[in-house]
N, C-alpha and C positions, 0 to 999 in steps of 0.2 A: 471325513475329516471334521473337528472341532468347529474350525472355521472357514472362509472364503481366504486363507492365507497363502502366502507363497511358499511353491515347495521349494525344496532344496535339493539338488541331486550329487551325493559325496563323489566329490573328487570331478566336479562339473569343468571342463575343459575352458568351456567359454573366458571363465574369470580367473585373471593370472593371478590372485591370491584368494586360497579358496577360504582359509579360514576368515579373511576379513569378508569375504562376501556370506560366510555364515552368519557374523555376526549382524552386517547388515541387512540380511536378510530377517533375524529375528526382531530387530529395530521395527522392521517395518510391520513382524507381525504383530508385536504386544503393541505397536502403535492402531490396526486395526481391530484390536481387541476394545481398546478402548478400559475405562477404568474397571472394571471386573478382571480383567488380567486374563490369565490361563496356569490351568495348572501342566504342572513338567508332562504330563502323559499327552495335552493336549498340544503343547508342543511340539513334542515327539509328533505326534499323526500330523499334524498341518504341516509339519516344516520338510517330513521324509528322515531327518535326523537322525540316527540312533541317540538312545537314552545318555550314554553317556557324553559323549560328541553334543548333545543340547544343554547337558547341565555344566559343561564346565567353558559353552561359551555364552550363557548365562549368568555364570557366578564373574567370568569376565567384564560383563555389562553391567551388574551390579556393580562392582570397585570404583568403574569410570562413572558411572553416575547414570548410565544409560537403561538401568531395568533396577525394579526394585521387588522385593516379596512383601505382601502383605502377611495379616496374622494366621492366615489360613494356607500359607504358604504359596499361595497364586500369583502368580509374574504377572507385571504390568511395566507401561513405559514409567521412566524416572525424567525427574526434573533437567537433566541436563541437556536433553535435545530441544528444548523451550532454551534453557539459557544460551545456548548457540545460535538459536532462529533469532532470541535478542538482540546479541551484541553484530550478527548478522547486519541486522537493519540497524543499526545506529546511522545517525546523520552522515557521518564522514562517510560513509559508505554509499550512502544514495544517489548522489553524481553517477557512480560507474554502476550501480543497478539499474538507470533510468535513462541515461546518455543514448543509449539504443534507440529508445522510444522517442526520446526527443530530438535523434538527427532525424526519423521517420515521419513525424508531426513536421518540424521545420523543412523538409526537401517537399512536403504536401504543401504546406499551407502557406511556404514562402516567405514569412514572418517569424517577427523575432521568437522562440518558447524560453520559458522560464519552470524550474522545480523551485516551488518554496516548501515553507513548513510554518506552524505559526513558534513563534519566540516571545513571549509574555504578551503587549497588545499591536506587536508588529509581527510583518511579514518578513522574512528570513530568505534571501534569493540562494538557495543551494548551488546555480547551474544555472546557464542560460546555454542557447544554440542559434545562432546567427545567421540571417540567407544571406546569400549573395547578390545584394540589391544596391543599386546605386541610392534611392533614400531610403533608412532603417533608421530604429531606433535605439537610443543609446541604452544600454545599463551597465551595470556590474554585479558582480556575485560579491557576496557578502555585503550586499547593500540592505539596509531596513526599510521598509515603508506601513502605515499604518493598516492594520487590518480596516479600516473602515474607508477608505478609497479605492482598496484594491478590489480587483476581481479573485485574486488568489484568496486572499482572508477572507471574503463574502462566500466564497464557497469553502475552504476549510469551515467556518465557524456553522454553516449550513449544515454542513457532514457532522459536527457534533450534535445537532439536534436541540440546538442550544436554546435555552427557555427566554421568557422573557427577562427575567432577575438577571440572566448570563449578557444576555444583549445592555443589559441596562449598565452591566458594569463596564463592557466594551466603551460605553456612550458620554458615559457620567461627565466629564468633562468638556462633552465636544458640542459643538454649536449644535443646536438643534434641528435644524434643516439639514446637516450631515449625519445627526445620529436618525431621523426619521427616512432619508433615504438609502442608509445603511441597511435599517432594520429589513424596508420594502426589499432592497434588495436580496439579502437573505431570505425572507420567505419564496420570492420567485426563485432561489436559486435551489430550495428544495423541491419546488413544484416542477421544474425543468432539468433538472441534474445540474445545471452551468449555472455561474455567475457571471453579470457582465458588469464592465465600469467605462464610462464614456467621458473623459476629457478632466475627471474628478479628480487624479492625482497627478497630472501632469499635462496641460493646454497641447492640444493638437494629434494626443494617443490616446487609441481606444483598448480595449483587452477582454478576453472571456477566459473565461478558470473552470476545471472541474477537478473538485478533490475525489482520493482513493483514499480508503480505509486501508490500515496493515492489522498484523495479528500484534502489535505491539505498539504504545507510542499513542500521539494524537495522529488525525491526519495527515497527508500530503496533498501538493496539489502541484498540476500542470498547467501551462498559461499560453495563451498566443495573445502577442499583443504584434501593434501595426499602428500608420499615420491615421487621424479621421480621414483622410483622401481617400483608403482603401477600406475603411471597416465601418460600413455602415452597418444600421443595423438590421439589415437583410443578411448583410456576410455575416456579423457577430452571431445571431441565431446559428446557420449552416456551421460555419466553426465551432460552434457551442457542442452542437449534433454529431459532427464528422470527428470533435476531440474525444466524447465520452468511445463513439465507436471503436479509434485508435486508441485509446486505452486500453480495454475491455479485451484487447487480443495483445497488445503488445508489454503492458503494463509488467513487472518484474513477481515472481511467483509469490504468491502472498497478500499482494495487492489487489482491492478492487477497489473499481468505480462502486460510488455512491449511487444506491437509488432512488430512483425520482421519487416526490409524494406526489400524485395528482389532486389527492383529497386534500390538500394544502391550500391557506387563503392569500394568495400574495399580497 
């Protein structure tokens, strides 16, 4: 075979529509092919296809956007399975791709979780997940708070890799014993994968964030926050550790946790 692709077996029992399972099937091979494509013959051998049976569910994937021919007439994937993974991950959608993850985090760590996102120099609450505890803490979704007190923005702006010129403009305005512990903060949040924030945006709550990268977008990030009564920072570290982990397996297809830098100066 051309490639390590998937065959096709005509008239395969398994899948109640077999033509759509051809076509998905060839999705997935000009996706493995990668930008050099394939030409029809090679298709033909990877997929099991007959010639004709692959070129006219090719010229199908072509129309919808899903294969294209280059000048040398070699198939490759087309821009529309990108623009679907897009509009996929849009904001409005993250609640129900991440809701999982964060009743799984909140039934562990018993504390409030939050999904933000950043929104120009605030933090953006997509979702929150609520324990069953006689004291919590309060929030709301759709509520804003500044990236420069949160643990959520300290670690989104961490996950960009953001320079000093980008911190500066985060800063420009803000008192300076908040943009200097801002900054500190961000450097250790790339040295440790987490971000933490202790009583900075709001007297008596503590919180730790770690952002995930998508294939689209700036970051996201997940949060546990709790009273200072319960998150010292012996817990906030272990949460910091036990959040990246619960990510890293539960986390929505496309998303990952950020990695650490050790070589980083906090």
């Amino acid at each position: 075979m051309a490639t390590g692709g998937v065959v096709i077996v005509e008239g395969n029992a398994a899948s109640p529509v077999g033509s759509v399972d051809k076509a998905l099937a060839l999705i997935e091979l000009l996706a493995e092919a990668g930008p050099d494509g394939l030409a029809l013959r090679d298709v033909v051998e990877s997929s099991g296809l007959n010639k004709a049976s692959a070129h006219r569910t090719l010229q199908a994937l072509q129309h919808r956007g899903f294969a294209e021919q280059d000048a040398n007439q070699r198939y490759r994937l087309g821009s529309r399975p990108a623009l679907l993974v897009e509009r996929f991950l849009r904001e409005e959608n993250l609640p129900t791709l991440f809701r999982p993850a964060l009743l799984a985090i909140c039934r562990e760590a018993q504390e409030l979780v939050h999904l933000g996102i950043l929104d120009g120099h605030n933090v953006l609450y997509l979702d929150k997940v609520e324990p069953d505890r006689t004291i919590r803490v309060w929030s709301r979704v759709g509520r804003q708070v500044s990236v420069l007190t949160t643990a959520l923005g300290r670690a989104m702006i961490a996950a960009e890799g953001a320079a000093d010129t980008l911190l500066s403009a985060y800063t420009a305005e803000a008192d300076p014993l908040v943009a200097d512990r801002f900054a500190r903060s961000v450097a250790e949040a790339r040295v440790h994968g987490y971000a933490t924030e202790r009583e900075e945006n709001e007297a008596g709550i503590c919180c730790v964030g770690v952002a995930l990268r998508r294939p689209t977008g700036r970051p996201v990030a997940v949060s546990i926050t709790g009273p200072t009564s319960r998150m010292g920072a012996d817990r906030l570290d272990k949460l910091g550790t036990r959040l990246r982990e619960m990510l890293s397996v539960s986390a929505p297809p496309g998303f990952s946790v950020v990695s650490t830098d050790p070589a980083g100066d906090p």
